[in-house]
TORKOL-4160 file (C-alpha; in steps of 0.2 Angstrom, whole numbers, padded with zeros to 4 digits, m for minus):
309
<pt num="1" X="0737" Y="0770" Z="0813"/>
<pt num="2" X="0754" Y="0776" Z="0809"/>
<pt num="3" X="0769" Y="0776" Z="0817"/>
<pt num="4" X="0789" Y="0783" Z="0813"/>
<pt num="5" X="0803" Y="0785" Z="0822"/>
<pt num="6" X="0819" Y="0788" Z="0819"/>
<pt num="7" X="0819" Y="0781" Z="0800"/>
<pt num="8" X="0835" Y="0782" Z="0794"/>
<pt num="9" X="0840" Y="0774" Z="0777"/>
<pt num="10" X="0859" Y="0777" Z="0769"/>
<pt num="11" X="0863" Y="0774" Z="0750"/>
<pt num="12" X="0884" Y="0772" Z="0751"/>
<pt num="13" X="0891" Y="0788" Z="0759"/>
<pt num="14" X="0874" Y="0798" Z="0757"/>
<pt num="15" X="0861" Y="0799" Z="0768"/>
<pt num="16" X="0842" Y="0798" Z="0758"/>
<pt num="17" X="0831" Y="0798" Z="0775"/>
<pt num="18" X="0839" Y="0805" Z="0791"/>
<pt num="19" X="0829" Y="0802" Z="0805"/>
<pt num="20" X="0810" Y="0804" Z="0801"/>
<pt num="21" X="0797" Y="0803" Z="0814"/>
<pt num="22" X="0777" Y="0804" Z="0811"/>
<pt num="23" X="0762" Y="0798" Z="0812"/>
<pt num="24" X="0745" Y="0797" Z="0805"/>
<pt num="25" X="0729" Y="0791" Z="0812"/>
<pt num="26" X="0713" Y="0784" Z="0806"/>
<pt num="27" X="0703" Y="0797" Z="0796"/>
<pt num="28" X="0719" Y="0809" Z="0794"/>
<pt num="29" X="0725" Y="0813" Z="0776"/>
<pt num="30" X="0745" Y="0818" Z="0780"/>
<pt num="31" X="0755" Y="0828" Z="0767"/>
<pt num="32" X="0774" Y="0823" Z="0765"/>
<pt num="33" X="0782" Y="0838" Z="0752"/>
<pt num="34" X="0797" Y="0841" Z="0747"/>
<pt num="35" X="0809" Y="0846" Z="0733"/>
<pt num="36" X="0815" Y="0831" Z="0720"/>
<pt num="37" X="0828" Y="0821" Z="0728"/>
<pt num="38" X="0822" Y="0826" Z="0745"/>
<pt num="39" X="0819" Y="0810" Z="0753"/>
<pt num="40" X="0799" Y="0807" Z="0752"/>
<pt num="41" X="0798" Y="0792" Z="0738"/>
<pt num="42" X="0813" Y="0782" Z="0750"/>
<pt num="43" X="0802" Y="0785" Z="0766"/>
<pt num="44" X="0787" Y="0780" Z="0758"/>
<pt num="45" X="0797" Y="0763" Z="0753"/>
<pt num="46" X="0803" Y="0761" Z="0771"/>
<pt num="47" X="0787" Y="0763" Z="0778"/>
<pt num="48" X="0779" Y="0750" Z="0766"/>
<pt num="49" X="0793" Y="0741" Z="0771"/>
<pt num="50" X="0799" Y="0737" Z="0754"/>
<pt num="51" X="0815" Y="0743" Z="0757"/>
<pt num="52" X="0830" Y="0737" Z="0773"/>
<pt num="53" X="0829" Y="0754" Z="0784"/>
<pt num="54" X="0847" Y="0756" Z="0793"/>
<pt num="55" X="0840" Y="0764" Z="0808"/>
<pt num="56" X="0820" Y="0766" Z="0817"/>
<pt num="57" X="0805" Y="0758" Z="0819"/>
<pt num="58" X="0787" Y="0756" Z="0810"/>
<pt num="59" X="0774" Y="0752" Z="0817"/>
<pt num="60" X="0755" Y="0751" Z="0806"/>
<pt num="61" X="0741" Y="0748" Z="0818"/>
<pt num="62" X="0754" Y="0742" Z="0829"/>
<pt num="63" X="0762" Y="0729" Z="0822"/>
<pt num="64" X="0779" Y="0731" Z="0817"/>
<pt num="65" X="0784" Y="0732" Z="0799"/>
<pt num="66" X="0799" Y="0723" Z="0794"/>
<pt num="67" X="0799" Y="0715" Z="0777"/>
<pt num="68" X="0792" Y="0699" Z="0783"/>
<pt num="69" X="0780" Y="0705" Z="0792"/>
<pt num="70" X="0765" Y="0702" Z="0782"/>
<pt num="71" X="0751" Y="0705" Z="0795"/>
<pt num="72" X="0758" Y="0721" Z="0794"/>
<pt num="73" X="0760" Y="0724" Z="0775"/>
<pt num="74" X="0743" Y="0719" Z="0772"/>
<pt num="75" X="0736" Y="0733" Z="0784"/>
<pt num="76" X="0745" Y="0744" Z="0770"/>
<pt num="77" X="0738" Y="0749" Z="0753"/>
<pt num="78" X="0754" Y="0755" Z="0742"/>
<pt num="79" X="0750" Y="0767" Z="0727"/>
<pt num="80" X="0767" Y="0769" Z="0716"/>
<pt num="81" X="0772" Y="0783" Z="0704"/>
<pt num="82" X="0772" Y="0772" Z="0690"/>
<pt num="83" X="0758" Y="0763" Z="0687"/>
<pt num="84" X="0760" Y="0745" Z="0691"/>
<pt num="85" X="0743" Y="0736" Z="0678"/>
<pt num="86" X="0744" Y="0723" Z="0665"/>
<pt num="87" X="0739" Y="0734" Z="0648"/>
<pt num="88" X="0732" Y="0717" Z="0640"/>
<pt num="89" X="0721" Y="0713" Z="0652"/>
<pt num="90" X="0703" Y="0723" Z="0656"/>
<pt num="91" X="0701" Y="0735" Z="0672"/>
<pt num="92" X="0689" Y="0720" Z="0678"/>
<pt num="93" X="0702" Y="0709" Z="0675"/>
<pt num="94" X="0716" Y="0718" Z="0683"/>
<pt num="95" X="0706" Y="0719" Z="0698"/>
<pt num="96" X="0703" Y="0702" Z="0700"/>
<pt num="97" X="0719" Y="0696" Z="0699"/>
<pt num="98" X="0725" Y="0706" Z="0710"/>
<pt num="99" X="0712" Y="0705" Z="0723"/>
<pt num="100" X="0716" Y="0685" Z="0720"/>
<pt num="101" X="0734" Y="0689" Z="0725"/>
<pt num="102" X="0725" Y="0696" Z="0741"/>
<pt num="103" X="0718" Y="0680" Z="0743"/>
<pt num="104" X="0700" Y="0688" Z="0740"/>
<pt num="105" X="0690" Y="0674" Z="0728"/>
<pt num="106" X="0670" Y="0671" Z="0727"/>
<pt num="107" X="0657" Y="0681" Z="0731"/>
<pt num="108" X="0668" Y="0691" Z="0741"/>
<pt num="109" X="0680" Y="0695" Z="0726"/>
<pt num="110" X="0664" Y="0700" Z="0716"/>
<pt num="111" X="0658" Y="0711" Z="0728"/>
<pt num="112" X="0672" Y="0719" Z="0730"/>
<pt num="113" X="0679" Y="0723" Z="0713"/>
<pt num="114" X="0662" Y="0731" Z="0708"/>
<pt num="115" X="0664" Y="0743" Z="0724"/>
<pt num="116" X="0683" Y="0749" Z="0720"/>
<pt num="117" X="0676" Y="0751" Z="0701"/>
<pt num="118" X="0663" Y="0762" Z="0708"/>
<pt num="119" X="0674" Y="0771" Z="0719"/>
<pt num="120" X="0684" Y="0775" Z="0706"/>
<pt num="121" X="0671" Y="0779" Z="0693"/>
<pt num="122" X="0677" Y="0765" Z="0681"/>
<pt num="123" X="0660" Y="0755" Z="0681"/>
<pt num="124" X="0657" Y="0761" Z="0663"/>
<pt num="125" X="0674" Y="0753" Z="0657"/>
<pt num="126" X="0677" Y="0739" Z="0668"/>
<pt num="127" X="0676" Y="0727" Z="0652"/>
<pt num="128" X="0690" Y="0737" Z="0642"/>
<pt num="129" X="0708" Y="0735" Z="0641"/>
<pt num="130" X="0719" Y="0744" Z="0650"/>
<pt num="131" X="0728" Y="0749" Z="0636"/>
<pt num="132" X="0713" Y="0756" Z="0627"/>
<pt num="133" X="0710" Y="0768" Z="0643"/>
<pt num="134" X="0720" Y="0787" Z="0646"/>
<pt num="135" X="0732" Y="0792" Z="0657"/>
<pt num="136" X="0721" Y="0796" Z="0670"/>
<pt num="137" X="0709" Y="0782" Z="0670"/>
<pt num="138" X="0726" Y="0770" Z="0671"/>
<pt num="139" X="0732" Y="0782" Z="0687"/>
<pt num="140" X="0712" Y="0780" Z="0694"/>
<pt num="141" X="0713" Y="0761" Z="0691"/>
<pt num="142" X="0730" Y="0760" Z="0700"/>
<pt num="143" X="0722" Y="0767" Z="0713"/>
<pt num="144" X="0709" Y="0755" Z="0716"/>
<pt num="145" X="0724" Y="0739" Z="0714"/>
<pt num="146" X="0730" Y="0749" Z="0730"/>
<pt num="147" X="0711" Y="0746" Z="0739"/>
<pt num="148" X="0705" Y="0732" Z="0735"/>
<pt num="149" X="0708" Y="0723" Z="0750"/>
<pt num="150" X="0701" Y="0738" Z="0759"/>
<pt num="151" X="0719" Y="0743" Z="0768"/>
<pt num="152" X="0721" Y="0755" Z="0784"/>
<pt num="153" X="0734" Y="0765" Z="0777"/>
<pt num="154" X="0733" Y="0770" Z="0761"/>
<pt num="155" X="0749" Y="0777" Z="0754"/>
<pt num="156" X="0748" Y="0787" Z="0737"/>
<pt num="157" X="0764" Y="0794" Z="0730"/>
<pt num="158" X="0760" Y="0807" Z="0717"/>
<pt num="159" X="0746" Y="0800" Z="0712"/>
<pt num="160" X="0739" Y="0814" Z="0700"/>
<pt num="161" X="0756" Y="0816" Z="0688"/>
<pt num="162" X="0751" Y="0820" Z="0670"/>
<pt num="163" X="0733" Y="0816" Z="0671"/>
<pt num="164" X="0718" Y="0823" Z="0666"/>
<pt num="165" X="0708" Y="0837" Z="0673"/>
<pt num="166" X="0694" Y="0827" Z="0676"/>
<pt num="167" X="0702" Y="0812" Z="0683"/>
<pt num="168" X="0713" Y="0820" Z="0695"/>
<pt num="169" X="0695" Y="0828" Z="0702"/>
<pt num="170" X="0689" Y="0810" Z="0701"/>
<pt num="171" X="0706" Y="0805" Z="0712"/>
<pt num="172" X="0704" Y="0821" Z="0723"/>
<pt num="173" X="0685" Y="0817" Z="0727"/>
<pt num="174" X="0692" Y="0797" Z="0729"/>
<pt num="175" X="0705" Y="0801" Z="0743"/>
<pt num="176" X="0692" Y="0814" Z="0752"/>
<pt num="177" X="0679" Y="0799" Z="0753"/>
<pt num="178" X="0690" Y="0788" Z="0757"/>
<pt num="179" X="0695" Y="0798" Z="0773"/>
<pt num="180" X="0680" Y="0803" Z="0778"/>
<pt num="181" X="0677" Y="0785" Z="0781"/>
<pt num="182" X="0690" Y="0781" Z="0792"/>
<pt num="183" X="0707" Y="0778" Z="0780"/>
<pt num="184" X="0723" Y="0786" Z="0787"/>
<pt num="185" X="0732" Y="0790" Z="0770"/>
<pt num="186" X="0750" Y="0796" Z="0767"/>
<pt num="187" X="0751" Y="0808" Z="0752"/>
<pt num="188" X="0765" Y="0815" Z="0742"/>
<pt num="189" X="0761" Y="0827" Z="0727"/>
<pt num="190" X="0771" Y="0842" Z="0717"/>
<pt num="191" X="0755" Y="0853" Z="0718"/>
<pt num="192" X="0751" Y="0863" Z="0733"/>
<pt num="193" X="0734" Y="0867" Z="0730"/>
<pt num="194" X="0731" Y="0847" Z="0733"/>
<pt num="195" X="0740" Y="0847" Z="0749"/>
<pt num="196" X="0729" Y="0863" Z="0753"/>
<pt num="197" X="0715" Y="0854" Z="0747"/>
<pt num="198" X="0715" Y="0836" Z="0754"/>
<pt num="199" X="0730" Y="0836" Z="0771"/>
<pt num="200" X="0726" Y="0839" Z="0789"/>
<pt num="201" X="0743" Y="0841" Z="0791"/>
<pt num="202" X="0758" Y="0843" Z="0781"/>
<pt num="203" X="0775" Y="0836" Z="0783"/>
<pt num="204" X="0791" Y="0846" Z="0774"/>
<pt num="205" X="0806" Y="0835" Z="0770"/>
<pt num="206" X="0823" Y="0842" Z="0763"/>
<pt num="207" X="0839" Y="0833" Z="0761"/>
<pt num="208" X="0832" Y="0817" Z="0770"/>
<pt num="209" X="0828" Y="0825" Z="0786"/>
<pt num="210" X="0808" Y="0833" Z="0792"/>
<pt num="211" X="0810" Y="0850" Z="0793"/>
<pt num="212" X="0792" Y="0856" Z="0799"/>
<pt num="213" X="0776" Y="0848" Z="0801"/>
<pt num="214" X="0758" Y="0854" Z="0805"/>
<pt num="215" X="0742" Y="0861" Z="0799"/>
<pt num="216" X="0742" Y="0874" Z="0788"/>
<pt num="217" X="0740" Y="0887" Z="0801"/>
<pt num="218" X="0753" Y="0879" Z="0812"/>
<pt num="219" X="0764" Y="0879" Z="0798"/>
<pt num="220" X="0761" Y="0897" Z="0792"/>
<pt num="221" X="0762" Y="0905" Z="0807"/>
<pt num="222" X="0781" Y="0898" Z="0809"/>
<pt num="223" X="0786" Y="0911" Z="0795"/>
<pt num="224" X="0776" Y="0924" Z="0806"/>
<pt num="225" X="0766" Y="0929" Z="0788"/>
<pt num="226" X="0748" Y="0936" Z="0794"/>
<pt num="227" X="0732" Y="0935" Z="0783"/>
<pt num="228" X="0728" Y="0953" Z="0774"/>
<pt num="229" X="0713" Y="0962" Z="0770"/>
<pt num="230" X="0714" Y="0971" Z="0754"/>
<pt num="231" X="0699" Y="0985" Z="0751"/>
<pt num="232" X="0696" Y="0998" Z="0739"/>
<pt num="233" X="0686" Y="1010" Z="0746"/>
<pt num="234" X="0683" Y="1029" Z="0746"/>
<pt num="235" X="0678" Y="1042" Z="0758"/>
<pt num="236" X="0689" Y="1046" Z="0775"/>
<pt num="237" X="0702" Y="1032" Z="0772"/>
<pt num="238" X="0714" Y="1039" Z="0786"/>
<pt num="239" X="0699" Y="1039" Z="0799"/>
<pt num="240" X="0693" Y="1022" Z="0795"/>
<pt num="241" X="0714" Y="1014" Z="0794"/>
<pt num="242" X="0712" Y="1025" Z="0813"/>
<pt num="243" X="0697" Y="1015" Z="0819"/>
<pt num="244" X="0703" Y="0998" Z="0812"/>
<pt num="245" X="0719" Y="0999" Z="0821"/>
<pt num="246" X="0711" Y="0997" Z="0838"/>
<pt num="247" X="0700" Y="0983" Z="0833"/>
<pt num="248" X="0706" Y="0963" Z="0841"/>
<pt num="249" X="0716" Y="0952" Z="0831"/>
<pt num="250" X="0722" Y="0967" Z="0818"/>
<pt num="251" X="0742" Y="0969" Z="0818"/>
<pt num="252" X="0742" Y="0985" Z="0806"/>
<pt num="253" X="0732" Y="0996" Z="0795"/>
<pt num="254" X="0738" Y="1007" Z="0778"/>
<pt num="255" X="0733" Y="1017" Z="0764"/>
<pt num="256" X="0737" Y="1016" Z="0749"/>
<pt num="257" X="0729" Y="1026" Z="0736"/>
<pt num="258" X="0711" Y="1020" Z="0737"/>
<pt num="259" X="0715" Y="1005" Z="0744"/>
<pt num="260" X="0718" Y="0999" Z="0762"/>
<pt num="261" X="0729" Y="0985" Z="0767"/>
<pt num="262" X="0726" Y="0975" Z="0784"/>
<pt num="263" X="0736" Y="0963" Z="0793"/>
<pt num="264" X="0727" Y="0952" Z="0804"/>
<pt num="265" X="0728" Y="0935" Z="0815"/>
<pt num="266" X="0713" Y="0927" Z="0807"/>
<pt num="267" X="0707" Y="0937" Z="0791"/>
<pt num="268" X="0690" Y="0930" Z="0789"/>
<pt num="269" X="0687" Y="0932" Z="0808"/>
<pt num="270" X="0691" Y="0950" Z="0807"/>
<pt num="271" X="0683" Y="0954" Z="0792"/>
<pt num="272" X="0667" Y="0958" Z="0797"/>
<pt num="273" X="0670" Y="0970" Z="0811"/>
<pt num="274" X="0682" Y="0977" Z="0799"/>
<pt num="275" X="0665" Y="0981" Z="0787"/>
<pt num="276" X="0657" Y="0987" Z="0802"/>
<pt num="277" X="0670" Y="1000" Z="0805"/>
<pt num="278" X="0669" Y="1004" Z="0789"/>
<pt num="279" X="0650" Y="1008" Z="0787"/>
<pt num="280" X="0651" Y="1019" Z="0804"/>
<pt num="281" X="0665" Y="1030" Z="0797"/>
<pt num="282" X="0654" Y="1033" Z="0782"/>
<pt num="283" X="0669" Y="1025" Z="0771"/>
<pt num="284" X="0661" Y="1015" Z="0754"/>
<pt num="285" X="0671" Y="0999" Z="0751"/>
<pt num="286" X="0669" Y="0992" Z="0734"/>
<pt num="287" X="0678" Y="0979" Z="0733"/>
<pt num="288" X="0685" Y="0965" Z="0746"/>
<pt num="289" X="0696" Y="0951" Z="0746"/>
<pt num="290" X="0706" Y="0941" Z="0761"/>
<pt num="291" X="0724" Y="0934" Z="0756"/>
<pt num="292" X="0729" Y="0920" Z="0766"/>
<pt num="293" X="0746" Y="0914" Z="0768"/>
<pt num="294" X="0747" Y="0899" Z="0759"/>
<pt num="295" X="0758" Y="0883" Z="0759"/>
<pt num="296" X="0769" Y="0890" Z="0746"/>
<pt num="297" X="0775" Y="0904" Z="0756"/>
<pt num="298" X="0780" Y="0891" Z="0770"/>
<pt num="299" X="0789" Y="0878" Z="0758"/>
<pt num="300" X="0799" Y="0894" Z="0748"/>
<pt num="301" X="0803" Y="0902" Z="0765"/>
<pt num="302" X="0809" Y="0884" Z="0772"/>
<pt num="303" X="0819" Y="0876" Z="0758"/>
<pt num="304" X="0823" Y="0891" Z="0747"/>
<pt num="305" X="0815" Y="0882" Z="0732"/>
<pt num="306" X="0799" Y="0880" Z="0724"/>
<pt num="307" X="0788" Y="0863" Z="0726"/>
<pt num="308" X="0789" Y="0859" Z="0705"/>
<pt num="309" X="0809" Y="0863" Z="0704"/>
């Protein structure tokens, strides 16, 4: 649905986006992290095509984005940082104008207005001000500006800053539904556990250039980290670290104290042959846990900083 290559964008003598390939297709939610200044709010500009590129092409169910290129724009559903809503004005209202600026009107309008209002669990409130509603209801109802004319790419750019706990679930739940039906969506966020939590793949941008991109394992396994096993347990811990050892997929086995520290491939695959062991060698476990690798570890490795800094 998506399509970069090359995108290259200069501001004077520095460089902001420094050859940025990717793609995302239908039904893919892509991840694009990075520290502040990295580059990601500049590519996601570029690729909306609201700013001149000096270099690469688009392309958004392939047609070509340049910035007259409206066919293409309008395949494109653009969520900013800062929300972009007229305060004196009702969510109902917003929404219409806006789906009128889509050329949506009639029927049609209706229809749809009352279905992004749902999506966005805003039913309740459609007939009150914007400036009556919080933080995260405004960040909800940007959101549904970006859908109304039900776009193919969705592109959200830190959607969830300073909002509510409840309506960054209701944004979360929003973005999973809206790819399970089909959307491709480009997402930026300064909190992992969303890219954990909603991205198929991750891209990492540092100093205007894509440094890795993948799926979380892909990624992970870059930085050679392996999933552990953490067990406390009692009996003949030396015999049961012995038998482990020689099981598939385990890369080392150690005791320390009452506990016994696995490194595996795949920690969740090997965990129950690991219990098995354990239940044969006549060793009590009494507690378990499997630590995976998480994007952190990959973006701290990769650009030497963490994600909020």
């Amino acid at each position: 649905m998506l399509d970069c290559h090359d995108l290259t964008r200069r501001f004077g003598d520095r460089i902001a986006v420094d050859g940025v390939s990717l793609h995302i297709a239908a039904g893919e939610t892509y991840g694009l992290l990075g520290p502040n200044g990295a580059g990601k709010t500049t590519t996601i500009r570029l690729v909306c095509g609201l700013l001149h590129r000096d270099g690469g092409d688009i392309q958004v169910g392939g047609l070509a984005v340049d910035e007259d290129a409206r066919d293409a724009k309008a395949l494109i559903g653009y969520v900013p940082q800062d929300v972009a809503l007229y305060p004196d004005l009702t969510a109902r209202e917003n929404l219409e104008f806006i789906g009128r600026l889509y050329r949506l009107s009639g029927e049609a309008l209706t229809k749809r207005v009352g279905e992004v209002l749902a999506l966005i669990d805003l039913t309740d409130r459609a007939g009150d001000r914007v400036d009556s509603f919080s933080g995260g209801m405004k960040r909800r109802l940007n959101i549904g500006a970006g859908l109304l004319h039900s776009p193919a790419l969705l592109v959200l750019d830190e959607p969830t800053v300073g909002v509510d706990p409840q309506s960054r679930h209701a944004i979360l739940e929003s973005v999973q539904t809206l790819s399970r039906e089909g959307m491709a969506i480009l997402y930026t966020t300064h909190y992992m556990e969303e890219a954990e939590r909603l991205c198929d793949r991750v891209g990492i941008i540092d100093h205007g250039r894509l440094i890795a991109e993948g799926t979380r394992r892909e990624l992970v396994s870059m930085i050679e980290e392996r999933d552990r096993i953490e067990l406390v347990a009692s009996g003949d811990l030396d015999g049961f670290v012995d038998a482990v050892r020689g099981l598939p997929g385990i890369e080392g086995a150690s005791v320390q104290r009452d506990e016994v520290h696995v490194l595996a491939t795949e920690g969740r695959r090997a965990l129950p042959a690991v219990l098995e062991v354990a239940e044969h060698s006549g060793t009590r476990v009494r507690s378990v846990q499997v630590i995976e690798p998480d994007l952190e570890a990959v973006f701290l490795h990769l650009t030497g900083t963490a994600l909020r800094e």
